[in-house]
C-alpha positions in Angstrom: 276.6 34.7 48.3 276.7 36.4 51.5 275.1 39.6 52.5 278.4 41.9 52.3 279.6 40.1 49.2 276.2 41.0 47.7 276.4 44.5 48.6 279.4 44.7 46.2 277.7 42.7 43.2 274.3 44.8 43.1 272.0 44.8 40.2 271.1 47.5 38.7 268.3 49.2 40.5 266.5 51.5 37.5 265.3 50.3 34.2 262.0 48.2 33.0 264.3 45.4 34.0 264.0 46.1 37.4 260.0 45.3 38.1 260.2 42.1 36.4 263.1 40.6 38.6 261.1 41.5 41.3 258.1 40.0 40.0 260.3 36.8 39.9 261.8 37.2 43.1 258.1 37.6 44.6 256.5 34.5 42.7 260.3 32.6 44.5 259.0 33.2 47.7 255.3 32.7 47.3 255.8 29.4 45.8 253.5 30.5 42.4 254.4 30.0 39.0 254.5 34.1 38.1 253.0 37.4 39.4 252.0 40.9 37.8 253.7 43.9 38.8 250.3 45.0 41.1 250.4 41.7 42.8 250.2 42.3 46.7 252.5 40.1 48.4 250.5 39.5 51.7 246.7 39.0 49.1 248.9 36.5 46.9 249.8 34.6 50.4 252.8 35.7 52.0 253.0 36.1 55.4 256.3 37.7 57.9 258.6 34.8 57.3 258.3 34.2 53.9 258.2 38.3 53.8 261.8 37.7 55.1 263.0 35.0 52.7 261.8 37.9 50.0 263.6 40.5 51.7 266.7 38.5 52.0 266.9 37.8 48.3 266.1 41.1 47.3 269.0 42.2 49.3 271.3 39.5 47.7 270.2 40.8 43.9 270.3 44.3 44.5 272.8 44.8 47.5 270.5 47.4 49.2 269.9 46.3 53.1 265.8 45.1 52.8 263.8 44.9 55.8 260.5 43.0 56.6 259.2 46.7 57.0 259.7 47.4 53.4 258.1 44.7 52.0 255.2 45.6 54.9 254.5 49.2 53.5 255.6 48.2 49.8 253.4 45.1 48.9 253.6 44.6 45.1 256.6 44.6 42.7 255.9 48.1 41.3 255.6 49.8 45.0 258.7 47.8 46.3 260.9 49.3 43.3 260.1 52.4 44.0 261.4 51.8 47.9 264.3 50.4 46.5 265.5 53.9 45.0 264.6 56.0 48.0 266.4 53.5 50.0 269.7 53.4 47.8 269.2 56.9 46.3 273.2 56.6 45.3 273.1 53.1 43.1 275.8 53.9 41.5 278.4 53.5 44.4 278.7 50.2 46.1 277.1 50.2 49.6 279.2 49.5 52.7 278.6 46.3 54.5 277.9 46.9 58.1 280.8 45.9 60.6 280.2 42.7 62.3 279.7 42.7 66.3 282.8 42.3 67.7 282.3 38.5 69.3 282.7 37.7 72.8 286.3 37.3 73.9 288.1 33.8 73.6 290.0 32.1 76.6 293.8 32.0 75.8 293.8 27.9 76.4 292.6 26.3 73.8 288.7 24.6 74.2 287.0 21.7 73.2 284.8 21.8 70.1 283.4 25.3 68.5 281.2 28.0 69.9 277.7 28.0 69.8 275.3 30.8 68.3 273.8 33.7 70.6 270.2 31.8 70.5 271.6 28.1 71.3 274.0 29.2 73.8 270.4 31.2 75.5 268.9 27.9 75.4 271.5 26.0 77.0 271.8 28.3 79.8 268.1 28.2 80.5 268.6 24.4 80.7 271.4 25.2 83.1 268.6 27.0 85.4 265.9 24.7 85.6 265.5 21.0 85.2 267.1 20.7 82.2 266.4 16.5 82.5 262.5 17.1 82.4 261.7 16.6 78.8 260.4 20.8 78.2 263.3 20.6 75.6 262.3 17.9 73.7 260.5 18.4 70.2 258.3 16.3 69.1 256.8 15.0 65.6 254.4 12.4 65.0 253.9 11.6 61.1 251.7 8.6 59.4 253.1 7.3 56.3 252.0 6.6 53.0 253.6 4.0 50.7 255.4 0.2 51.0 257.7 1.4 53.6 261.1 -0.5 53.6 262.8 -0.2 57.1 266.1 -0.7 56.2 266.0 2.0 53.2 264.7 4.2 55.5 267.3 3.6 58.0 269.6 4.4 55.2 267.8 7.3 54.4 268.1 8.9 57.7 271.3 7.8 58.2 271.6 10.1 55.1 270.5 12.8 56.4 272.2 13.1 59.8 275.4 12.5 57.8 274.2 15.7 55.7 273.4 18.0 58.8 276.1 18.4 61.4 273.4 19.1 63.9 271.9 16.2 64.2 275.3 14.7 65.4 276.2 17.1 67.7 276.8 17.3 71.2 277.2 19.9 73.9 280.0 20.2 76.4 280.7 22.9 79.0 284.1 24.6 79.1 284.9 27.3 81.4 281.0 28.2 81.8 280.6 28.2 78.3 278.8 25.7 75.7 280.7 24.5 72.9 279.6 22.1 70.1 280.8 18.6 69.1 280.3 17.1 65.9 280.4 13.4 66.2 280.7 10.5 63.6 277.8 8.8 65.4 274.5 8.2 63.1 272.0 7.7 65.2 270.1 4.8 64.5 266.6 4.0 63.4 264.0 1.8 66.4 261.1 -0.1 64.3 258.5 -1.4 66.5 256.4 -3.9 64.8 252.7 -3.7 66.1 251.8 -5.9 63.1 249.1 -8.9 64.5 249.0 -7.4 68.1 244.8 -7.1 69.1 245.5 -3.7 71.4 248.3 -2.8 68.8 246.7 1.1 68.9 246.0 0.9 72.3 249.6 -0.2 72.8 250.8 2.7 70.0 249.6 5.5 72.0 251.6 3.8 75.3 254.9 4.0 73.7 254.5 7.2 71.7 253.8 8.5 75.3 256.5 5.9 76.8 259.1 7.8 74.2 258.0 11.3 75.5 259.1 11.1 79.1 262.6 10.1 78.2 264.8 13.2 78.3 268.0 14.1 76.1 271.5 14.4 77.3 272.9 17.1 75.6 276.9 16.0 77.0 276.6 12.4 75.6 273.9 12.4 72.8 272.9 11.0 70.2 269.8 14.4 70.6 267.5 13.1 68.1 265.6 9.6 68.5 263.3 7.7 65.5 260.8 5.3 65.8 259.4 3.2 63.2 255.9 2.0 64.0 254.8 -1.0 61.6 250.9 -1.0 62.4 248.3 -3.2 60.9 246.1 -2.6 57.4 249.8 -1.6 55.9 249.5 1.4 58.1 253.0 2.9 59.9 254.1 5.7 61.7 257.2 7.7 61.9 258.3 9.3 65.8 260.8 12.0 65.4 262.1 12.9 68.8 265.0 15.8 68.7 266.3 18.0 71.9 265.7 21.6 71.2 269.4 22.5 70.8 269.7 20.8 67.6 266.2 21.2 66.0 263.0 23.7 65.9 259.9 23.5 64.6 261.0 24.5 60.6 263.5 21.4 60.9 260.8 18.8 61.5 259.2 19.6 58.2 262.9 20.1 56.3 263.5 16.5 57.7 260.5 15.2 56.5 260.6 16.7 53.2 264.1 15.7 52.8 263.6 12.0 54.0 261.0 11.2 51.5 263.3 12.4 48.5 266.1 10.5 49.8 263.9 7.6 50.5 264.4 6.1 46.8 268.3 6.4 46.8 269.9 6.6 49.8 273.3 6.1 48.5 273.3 9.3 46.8 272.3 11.6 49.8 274.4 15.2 49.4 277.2 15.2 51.7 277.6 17.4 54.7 277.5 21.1 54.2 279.3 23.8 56.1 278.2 26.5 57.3 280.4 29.9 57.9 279.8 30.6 61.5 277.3 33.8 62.1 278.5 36.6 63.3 275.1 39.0 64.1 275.0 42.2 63.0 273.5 45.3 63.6 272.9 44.6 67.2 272.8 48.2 68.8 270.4 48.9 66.5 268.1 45.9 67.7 269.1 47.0 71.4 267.4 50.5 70.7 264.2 49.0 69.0 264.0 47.1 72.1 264.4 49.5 74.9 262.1 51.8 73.0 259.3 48.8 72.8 260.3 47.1 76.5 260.9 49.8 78.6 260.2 50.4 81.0 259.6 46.4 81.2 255.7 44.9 81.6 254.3 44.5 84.9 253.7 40.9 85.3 250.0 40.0 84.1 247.9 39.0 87.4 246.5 35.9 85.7 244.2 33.5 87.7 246.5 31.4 89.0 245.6 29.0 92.1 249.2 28.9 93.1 252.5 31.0 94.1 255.1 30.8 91.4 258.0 29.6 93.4 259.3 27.5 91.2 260.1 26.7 87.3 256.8 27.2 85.7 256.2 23.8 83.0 257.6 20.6 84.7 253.7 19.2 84.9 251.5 20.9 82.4 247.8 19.8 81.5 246.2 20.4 78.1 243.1 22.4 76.8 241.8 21.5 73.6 240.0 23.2 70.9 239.1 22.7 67.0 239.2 25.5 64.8 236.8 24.7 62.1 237.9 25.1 58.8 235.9 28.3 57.8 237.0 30.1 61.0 240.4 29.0 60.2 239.9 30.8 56.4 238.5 33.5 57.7 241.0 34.4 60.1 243.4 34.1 56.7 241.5 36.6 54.9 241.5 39.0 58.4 245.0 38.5 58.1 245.8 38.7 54.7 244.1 42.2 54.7 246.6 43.6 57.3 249.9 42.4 55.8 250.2 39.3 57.6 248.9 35.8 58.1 247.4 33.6 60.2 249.4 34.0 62.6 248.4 37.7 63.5 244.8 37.2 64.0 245.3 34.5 66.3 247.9 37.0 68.3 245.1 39.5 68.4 242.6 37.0 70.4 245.0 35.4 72.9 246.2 39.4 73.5 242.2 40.2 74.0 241.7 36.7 76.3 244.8 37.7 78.8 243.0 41.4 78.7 239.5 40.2 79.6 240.6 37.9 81.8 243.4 40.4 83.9 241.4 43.6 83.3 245.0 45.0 81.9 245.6 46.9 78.8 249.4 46.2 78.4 249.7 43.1 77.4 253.3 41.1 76.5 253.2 37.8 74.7 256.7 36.1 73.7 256.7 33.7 70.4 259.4 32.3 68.3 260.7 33.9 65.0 262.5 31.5 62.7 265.6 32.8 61.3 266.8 30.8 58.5 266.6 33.6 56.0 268.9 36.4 57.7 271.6 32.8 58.5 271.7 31.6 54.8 270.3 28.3 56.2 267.1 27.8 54.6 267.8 24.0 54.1 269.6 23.6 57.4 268.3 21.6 60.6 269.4 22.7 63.5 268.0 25.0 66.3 267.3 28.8 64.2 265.0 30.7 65.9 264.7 33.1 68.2 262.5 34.7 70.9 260.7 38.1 70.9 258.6 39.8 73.0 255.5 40.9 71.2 254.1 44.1 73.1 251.0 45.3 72.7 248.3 47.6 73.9 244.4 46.0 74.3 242.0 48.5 74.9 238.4 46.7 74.5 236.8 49.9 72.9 238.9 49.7 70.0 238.1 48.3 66.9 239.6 44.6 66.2 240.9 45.7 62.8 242.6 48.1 65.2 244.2 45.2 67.2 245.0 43.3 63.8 246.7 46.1 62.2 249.0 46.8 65.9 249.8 42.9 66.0 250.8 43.1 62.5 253.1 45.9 62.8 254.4 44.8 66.4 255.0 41.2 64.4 257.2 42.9 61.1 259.3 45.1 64.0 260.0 41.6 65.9 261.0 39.6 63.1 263.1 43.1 62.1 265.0 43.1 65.5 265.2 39.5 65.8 268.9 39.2 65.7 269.3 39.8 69.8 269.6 36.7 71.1 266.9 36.5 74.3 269.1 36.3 76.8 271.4 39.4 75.3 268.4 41.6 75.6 267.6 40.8 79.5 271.2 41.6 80.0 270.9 44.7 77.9 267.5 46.1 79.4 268.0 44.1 83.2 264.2 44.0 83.8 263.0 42.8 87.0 263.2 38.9 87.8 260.3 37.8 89.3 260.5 33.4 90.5 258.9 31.4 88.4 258.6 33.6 85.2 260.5 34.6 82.2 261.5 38.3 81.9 258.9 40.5 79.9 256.2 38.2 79.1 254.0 35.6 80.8 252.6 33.8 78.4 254.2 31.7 74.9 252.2 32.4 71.2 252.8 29.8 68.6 251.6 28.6 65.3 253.1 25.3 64.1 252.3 24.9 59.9 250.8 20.7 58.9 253.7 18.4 57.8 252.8 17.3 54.4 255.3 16.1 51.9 252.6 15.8 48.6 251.5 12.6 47.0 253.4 9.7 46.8 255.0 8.8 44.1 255.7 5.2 42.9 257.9 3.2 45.0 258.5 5.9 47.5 256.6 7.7 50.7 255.0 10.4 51.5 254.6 11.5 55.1 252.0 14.2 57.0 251.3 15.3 60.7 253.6 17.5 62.8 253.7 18.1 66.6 252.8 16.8 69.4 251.7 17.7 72.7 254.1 16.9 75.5 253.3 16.7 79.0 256.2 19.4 80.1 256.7 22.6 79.1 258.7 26.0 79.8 256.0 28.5 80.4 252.9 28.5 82.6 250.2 29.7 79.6 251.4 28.4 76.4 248.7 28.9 73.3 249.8 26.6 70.9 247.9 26.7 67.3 248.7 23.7 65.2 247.5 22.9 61.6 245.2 20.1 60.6 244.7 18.4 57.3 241.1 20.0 58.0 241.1 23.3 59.9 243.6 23.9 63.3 243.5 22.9 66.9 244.2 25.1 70.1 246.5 23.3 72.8 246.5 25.4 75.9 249.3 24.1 77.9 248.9 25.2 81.3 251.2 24.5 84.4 248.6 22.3 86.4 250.3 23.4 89.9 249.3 27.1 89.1 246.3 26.4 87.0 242.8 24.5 88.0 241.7 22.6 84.8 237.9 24.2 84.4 240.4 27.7 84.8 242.5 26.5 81.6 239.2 25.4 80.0 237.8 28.6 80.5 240.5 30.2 79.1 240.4 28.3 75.6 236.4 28.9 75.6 237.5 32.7 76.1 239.6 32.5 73.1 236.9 31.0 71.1 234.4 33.8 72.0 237.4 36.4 71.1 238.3 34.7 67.8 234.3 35.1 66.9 234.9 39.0 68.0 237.5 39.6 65.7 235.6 38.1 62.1 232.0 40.1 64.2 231.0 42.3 61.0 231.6 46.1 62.1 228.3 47.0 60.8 226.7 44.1 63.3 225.3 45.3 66.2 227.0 44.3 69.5 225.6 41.6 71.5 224.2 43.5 74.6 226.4 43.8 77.6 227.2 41.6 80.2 226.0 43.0 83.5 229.0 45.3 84.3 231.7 43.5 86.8 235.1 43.7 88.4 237.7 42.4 86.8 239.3 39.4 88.1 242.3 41.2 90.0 244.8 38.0 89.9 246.7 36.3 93.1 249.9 38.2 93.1 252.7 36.2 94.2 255.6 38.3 92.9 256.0 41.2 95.0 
């Protein structure tokens, strides 16, 4: 059921009845079994996205528009039915659905394939810009497998699955400046590499995982996704998903993964293909004034300590700094987030935001990360590239209190992911900030948390697989923090652009982050450590004027 078409089916919203569906709706999206009426969404789990999927199916039973916001400030069933009243204070008459956004206008001749969403059609273009043959686009998933694997079943099985999801058949072509999508009939096919008997096998492993890597996509010809089958010694194998970015995120490794392994047993009775009504945003103005009101006017570029001008496309060489989070840190930035609304996502915002402000002496600090938006698209189940980018803007003031910071990120987050359906390169039109060489518009620096691939036990005759990304050797921006899950605790990648960064700068940086993620869990009551000997802020190479 779409949106509008709910808005004309609601449910009732007063009588007892109305608590309990929401208790059900709640226990949907937190994956439990049940929940009381006083259960607080973000305490039981729940986080912005899956705050989303709630709000979404909230909307679709009771046809009253549900943000992220709501479910924010109203955490348990009881405090969100009362929200749903003052928010549709006249149930009784069926809500209007909001006009779409009128799309762009279509060339009279007739073009090749079908248009392309806001988001995709962004990420084209910035391919368009820069070297779009480097590899930055690539997304990459390494898994280890559990079970007898049987190549040719899973061949079968993935051949499934690309058969299932248009995307991962589809090519992009330009006409008349525009992208536009073409679904093939080509399946692409499954590489197995047997390392089985070979004495440097993981030596040679780790050469052609790397090997695979380097090899760019080609968006015109295809096929954009690439598997490798690694049959290893001690029954051991691993599974290489490579896909280009404009047909995959991060949500669609694990959707692939999880889907593979039930397929695995049957392939012959993989679902067919689904369509997908083409989305139509709406809304939009409304997002626009959110934005201008958070972006302008826009964020001075931060004066980071680079060693190097930015002349040119910041990512096409990029080292790596690397830090374990241990697994009680990791829990206890949970909890610090779980107490604010949010998950674990927010308290690691909160320390890269106080790392750039230590480290630039600024207090306005602009961070961009991705916001997956399966929920709002109907596409919880879909591969394909769903996400889009937002700013997250935020004032750092090191006299505050980090619960302070928490709570702001939080907040900052729920707006975001509420004004998330502007595509990027619709709100640099909009709002025409500066361009500076060298640097995306608004922010400097990329946040993101990437969940752990795991697909459960496995169960007789089938597989199981667990892992998740990568690190590549290319990137897009200059300071990327990426957070990644482990099967024990989380790991820091610091990309950093190595012509604008000196490594023992980029490891300083990570050790920084360390130091602020120990700030944040620092018990208020504890004394301060005593001060550093006061001195001046590093003031930054400025290459942009």
């Amino acid at each position: 059921m779409t949106s509008d078409t709910a808005l004309r089916h609601r449910a009732p919203l007063a009588g007892p009845g109305l608590t309990q569906r929401l208790c059900e709706l709640f226990a949907t999206a937190l994956e439990l079994d049940d929940v009381t009426p006083d259960t607080d969404f973000f305490v039981a789990g729940g986080h912005s996205l899956s705050a989303l999927d709630l709000a979404v199916a909230v909307e679709g039973v009771f046809g009253v528009r549900v943000r992220v916001r709501d479910v924010f400030d109203a955490a348990t069933p009881t405090l969100l039915a009362a929200r749903l009243a003052e928010l549709a204070p006249g149930a009784g008459e069926p809500a209007e659905a909001a006009e779409p956004a009128a799309p762009r206008p279509r060339p009279a001749a007739a073009l090749p394939g079908a248009e392309v969403a806001e988001a995709t059609r962004w990420l084209w273009l910035e391919r368009q810009r820069g070297d779009g043959d480097s590899g930055a686009y690539t997304v990459p998933c390494l898994l280890e497998g559990e079970g007898a694997v049987d190549a040719g079943r899973l061949g079968a099985a993935l051949a499934g699955l690309a058969r299932r999801h248009p995307a991962l058949r589809t090519v992009f072509v330009e006409a008349q400046g525009e992208p536009r999508a073409l679904v093939t009939d080509d399946v692409p096919p499954l590489e197995v590499v047997d390392l089985r008997g070979d004495e440097t096998g993981d030596t040679r492993f780790d050469s052609l995982v790397d090997e695979r890597l380097t090899v760019p996509f080609d968006p015109s010809t295809g096929p954009l996704v690439r598997t490798t089958l690694f049959l290893r010694d001690d029954t051991r194998w691993s599974l290489l998903l490579l896909a280009d970015h404009l047909v995959c995120d991060g949500r669609s490794l694990e959707i692939l993964a999880t889907q593979l392994v039930a397929a695995y047993p049957d392939p012959a009775a993989g679902r067919p293909a689904q369509d997908r009504p083409a989305h139509r945003p709406t809304g939009q103005e409304a997002s626009l004034d959110h934005w201008r009101r958070v972006l302008l006017p826009p964020p001075a570029p931060l004066p980071l300590p680079v060693s190097g001008p930015r002349t040119r496309r910041a990512g096409s060489a990029t080292g790596m700094a690397v830090r374990e989070i241990v697994p009680d840190l990791v829990r206890r930035l949970t909890d610090l987030g779980r107490r604010h609304h949010a998950g674990a996502f927010v308290p690691l915002a909160a320390a890269v935001a106080r790392t750039l402000a230590g480290i630039t002496g600024g207090t306005d600090i602009c961070v961009g990360t991705p916001v997956d938006r399966r929920a709002r698209l109907g596409a919880n189940d879909a591969v394909g590239f769903h996400v889009a980018t937002v700013p997250l803007r935020l004032e750092v003031r090191d006299e505050a209190a980090p619960d302070d910071l928490v709570r702001q990120v939080a907040q900052r987050t729920v707006d975001a992911v509420d004004h998330s359906d502007v595509a990027f390169d619709t709100l640099v039109a909009a709002l025409a900030p500066p361009r500076s060489p060298g640097r995306p518009p608004f922010f400097d620096v990329w946040v993101a948390l990437y969940p752990r691939i795991d697909t459960g036990p496995c169960a007789p005759g089938g597989i199981a697989l667990r892992g998740g990304p990568i690190p590549q050797r290319v990137g897009m921006f200059e300071l990327s923090f990426q957070f990644v899950e482990q099967a024990d605790g989380m790991r820091l990648w610091l990309q950093y652009d190595t012509a604008r960064y000196a490594a023992d700068t980029a490891e300083r940086i990570a050790g920084r982050l360390g130091d602020e993620l120990a700030r944040l869990l620092r018990d208020p009551e504890e004394p301060r450590p005593e001060a550093a000997p006061a001195r001046r802020a590093f003031g930054g190479f400025r290459f942009d004027a």
